[in-house]
VODOKE-463039 format. One record per residue (C-alpha): residue number from 1; residue in three letters; chain; x, y, z. Coordinates in steps of 0.02 Angstrom, whole numbers, plus 50000, padded with zeros to 5 digits. Example, Ala and Ser with C-alpha at 12.3 -4.5 7.8 and 13.67 -1.06 7.14 Angstrom:
2
+-----+--------+--------+-------+-------+-------+
: num : residu : chaine :  east : north :    up :
+-----+--------+--------+-------+-------+-------+
:   1 :    ALA :      A : 50615 : 49775 : 50390 :
:   2 :    SER :      A : 50684 : 49947 : 50357 :
+-----+--------+--------+-------+-------+-------+
//
This chain:
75
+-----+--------+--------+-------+-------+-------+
: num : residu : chaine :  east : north :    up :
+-----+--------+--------+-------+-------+-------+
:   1 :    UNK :      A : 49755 : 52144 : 52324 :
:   2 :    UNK :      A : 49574 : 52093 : 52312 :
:   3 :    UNK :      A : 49504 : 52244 : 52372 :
:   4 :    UNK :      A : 49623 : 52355 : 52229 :
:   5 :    UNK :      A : 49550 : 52235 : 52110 :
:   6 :    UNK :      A : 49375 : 52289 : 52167 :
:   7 :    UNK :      A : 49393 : 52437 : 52164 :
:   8 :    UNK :      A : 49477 : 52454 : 51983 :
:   9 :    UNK :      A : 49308 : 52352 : 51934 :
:  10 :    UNK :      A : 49182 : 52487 : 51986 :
:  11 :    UNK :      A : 49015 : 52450 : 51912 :
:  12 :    UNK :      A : 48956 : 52588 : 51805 :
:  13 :    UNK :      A : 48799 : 52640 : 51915 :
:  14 :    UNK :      A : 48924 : 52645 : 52071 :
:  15 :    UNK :      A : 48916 : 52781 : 52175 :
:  16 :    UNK :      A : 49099 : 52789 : 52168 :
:  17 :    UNK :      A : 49095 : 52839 : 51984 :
:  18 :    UNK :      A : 48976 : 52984 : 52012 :
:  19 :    UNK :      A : 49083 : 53142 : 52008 :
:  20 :    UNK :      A : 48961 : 53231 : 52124 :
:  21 :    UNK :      A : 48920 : 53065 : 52252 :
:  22 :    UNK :      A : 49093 : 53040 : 52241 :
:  23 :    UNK :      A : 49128 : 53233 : 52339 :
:  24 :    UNK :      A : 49003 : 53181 : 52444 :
:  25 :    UNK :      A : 49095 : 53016 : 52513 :
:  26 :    UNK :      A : 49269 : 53118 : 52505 :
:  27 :    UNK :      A : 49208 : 53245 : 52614 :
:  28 :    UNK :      A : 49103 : 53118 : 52750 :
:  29 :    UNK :      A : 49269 : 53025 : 52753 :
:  30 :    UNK :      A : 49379 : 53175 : 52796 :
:  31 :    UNK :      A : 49226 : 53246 : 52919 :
:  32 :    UNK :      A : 49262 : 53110 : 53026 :
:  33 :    UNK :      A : 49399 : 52982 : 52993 :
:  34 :    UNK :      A : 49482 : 53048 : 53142 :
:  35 :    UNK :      A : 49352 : 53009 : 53277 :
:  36 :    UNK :      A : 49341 : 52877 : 53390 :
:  37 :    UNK :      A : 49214 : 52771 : 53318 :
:  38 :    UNK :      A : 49225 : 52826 : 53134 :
:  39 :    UNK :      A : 49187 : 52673 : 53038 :
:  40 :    UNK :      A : 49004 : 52681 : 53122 :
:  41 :    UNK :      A : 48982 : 52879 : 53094 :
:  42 :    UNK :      A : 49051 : 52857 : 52925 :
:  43 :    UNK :      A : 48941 : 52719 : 52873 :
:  44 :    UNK :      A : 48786 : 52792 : 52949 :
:  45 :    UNK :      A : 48832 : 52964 : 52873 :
:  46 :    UNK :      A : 48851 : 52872 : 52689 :
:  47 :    UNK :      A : 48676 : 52777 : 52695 :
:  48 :    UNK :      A : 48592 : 52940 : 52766 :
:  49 :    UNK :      A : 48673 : 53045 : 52596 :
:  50 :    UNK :      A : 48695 : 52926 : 52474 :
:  51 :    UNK :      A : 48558 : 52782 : 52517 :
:  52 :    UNK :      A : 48643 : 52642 : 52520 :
:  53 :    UNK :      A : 48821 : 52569 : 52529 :
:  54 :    UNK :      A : 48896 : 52479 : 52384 :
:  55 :    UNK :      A : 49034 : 52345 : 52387 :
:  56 :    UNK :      A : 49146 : 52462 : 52310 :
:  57 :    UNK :      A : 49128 : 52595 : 52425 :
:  58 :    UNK :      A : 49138 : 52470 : 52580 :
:  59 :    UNK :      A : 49326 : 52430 : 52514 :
:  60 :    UNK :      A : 49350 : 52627 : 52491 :
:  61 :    UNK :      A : 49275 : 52677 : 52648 :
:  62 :    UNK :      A : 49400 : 52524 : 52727 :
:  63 :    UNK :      A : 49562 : 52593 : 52636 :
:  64 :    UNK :      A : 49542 : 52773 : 52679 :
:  65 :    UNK :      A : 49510 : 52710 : 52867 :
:  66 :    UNK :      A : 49623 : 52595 : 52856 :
:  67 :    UNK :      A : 49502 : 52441 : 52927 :
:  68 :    UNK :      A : 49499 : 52286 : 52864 :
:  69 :    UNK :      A : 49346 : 52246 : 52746 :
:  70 :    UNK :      A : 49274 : 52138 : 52882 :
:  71 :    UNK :      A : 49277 : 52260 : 52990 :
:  72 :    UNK :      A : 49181 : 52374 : 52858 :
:  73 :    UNK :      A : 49069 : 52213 : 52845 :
:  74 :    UNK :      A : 49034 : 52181 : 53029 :
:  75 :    UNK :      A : 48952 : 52360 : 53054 :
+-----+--------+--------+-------+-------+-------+
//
C-alpha cells in the first residue's frame, strides 16, 4: 500500500512522468525482467540511461519485478 501511494505521488521532475524516460524504463524492464539477476542489470541499465534512480522508480522497478522495495534498496 505504501509503495501505490508513492507512486500515485510522483514528483513532477520524476523520471517516471517523462513520456519519453518513461519508454526508456518500460523497455529496460521488459529487456531483462526475465534474467537471472535482473534487479542488478535493470538497475545498472537505468543509471547508465537515465542517470540516476528516483524513489519512485525504485518502487516501479520493484512492482514490475515483483521484489520487495528492500530488495530494490539493498542493490
Amino acid at each position: 500500500m505504501l509503495m501505490q501511494k508513492i507512486l500515485e505521488k510522483i514528483p513532477s521532475g520524476d523520471p517516471l512522468n517523462d513520456i519519453e524516460m518513461k519508454k526508456t524504463i518500460d523497455r529496460i524492464l521488459d529487456e531483462n525482467k526475465h534474467l537471472d539477476g535482473a534487479t542488478m542489470v535493470v538497475l545498472n541499465s537505468l543509471q547508465e540511461a537515465i542517470g540516476f534512480i528516483s524513489p519512485a522508480m525504485q518502487v516501479y522497478v520493484a512492482e514490475k519485478l515483483g521484489e520487495p522495495i528492500s530488495r530494490i534498496h539493498g542493490v
